[in-house]
VOSEKE-296772 format. One line per field, with one value per residue: residue number from 1; x, z, y of N, C-alpha, C in turn; residue in three letters. Coordinates in steps of 0.05 Angstrom, whole numbers, plus 5000, padded with zeros to 4 digits. Atoms other than C-alpha are relative to their C-alpha. Layout:
N
num (NUM|...)
n.c1 (X|...)
n.c3 (Z|...)
n.c2 (Y|...)
ca.c1 (X|...)
ca.c3 (Z|...)
ca.c2 (Y|...)
c.c1 (X|...)
c.c3 (Z|...)
c.c2 (Y|...)
residuo (ALA|...)
//
This chain:
78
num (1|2|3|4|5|6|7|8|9|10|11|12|13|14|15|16|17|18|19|20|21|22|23|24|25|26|27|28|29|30|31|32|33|34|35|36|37|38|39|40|41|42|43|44|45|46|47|48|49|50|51|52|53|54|55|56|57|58|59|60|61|62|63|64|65|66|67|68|69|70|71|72|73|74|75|76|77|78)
n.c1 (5017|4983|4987|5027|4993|4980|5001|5009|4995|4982|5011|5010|4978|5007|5026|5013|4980|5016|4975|4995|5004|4981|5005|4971|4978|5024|5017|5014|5019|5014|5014|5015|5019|5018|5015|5017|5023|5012|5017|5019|4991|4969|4988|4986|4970|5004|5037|4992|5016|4998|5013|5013|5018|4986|5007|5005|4997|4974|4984|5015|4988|4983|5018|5014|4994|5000|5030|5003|4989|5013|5027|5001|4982|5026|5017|4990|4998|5036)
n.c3 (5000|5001|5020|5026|4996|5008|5029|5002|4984|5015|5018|4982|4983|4996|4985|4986|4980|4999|4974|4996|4974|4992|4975|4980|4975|4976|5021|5022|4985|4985|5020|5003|4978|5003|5027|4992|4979|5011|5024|4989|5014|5012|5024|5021|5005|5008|5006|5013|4990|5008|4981|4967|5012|5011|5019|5006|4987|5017|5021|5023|5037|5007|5002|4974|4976|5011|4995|4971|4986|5012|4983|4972|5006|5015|4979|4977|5012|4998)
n.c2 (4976|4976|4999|4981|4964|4992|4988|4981|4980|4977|4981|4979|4986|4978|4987|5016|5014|5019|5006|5030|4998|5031|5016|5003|4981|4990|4986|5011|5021|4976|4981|5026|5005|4979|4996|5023|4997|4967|5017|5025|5020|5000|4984|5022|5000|4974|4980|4974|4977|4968|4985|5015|5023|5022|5005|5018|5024|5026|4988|4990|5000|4974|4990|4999|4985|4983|4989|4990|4985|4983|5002|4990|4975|4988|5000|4973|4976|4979)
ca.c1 (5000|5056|5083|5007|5015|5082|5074|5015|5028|5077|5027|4994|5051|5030|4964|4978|5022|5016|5053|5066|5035|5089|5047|5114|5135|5103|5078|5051|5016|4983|4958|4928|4896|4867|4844|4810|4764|4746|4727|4694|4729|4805|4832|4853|4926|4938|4884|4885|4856|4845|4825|4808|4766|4786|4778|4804|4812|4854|4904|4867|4889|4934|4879|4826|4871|4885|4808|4801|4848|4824|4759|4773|4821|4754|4713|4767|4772|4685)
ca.c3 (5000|5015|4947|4914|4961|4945|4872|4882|4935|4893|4851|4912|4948|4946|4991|5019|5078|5089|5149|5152|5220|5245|5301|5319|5349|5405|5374|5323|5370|5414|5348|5325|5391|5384|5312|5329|5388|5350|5293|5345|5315|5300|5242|5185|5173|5120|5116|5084|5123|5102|5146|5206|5155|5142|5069|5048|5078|5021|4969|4919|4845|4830|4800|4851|4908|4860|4853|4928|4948|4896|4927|4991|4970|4930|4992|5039|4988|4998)
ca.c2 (5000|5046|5041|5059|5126|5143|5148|5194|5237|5276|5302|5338|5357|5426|5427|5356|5318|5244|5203|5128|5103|5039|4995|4971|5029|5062|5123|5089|5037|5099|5134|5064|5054|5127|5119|5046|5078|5144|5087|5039|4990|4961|5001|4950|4940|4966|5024|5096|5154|5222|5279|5225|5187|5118|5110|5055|4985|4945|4970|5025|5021|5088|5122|5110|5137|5201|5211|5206|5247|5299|5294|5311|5370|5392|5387|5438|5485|5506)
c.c1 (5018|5011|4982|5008|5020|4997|4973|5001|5001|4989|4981|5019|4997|4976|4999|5029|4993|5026|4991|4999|5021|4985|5017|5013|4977|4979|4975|4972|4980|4980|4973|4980|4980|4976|4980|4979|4997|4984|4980|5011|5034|5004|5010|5026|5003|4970|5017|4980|5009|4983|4986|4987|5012|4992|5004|5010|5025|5015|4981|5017|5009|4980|4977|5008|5005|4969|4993|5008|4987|4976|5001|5018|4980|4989|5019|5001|4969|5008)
c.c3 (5000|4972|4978|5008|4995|4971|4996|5013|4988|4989|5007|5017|5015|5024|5018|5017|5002|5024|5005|5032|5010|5027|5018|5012|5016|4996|4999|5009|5016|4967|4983|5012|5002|4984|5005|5024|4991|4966|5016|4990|4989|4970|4983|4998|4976|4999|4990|5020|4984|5020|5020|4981|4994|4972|4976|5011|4983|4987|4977|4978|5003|4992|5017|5021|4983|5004|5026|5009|4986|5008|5023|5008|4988|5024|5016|4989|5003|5023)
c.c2 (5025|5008|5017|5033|5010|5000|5019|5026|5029|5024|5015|5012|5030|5011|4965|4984|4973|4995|4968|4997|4975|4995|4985|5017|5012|5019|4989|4974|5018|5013|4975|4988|5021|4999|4979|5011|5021|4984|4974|4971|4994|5012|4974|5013|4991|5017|5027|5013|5031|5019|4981|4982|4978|4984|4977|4978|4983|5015|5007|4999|5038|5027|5003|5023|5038|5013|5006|5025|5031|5011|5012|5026|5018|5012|5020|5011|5022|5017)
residuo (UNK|UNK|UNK|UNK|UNK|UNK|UNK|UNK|UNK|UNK|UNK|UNK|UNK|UNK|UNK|UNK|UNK|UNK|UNK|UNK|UNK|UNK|UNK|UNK|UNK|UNK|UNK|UNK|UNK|UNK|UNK|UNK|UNK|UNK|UNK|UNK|UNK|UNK|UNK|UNK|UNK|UNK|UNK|UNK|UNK|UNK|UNK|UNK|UNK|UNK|UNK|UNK|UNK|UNK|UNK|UNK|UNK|UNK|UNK|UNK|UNK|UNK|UNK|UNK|UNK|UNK|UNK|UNK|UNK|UNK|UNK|UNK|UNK|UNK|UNK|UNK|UNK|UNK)
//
């Protein structure tokens, strides 16, 4: 999954940040534990979130995650 987001990212760079969560490290296990009780539910490993939303569960096709993200860069701009 990291590899789909890393070849799109790029091409928002400008209006967008992303951040690799690691459950192996402590952090990353606290922010996991956050996200899973603000979702009622364990977070899938892998998952995509955007703005707190957890949008996708499996690995999106390159295009897909592009449209998303576009989408929700649409939506903070109103």
């Amino acid at each position: 999954m990291t590899r789909v987001v890393e070849s799109v990212v790029w091409e928002f760079e400008d209006v967008l940040t992303w951040e690799m969560i690691v459950t192996k490290d402590l952090a990353g296990a606290r922010r996991f534990s956050e996200f899973s009780k603000a979702l009622g539910r364990l977070v899938p490993i892998p998952s995509i979130a955007i703005d707190g939303e957890l949008v996708f569960e499996t690995t999106p096709g390159v295009e897909e995650l592009k449209a998303c993200i576009a989408r929700f860069i649409k939506k903070r701009q109103r």
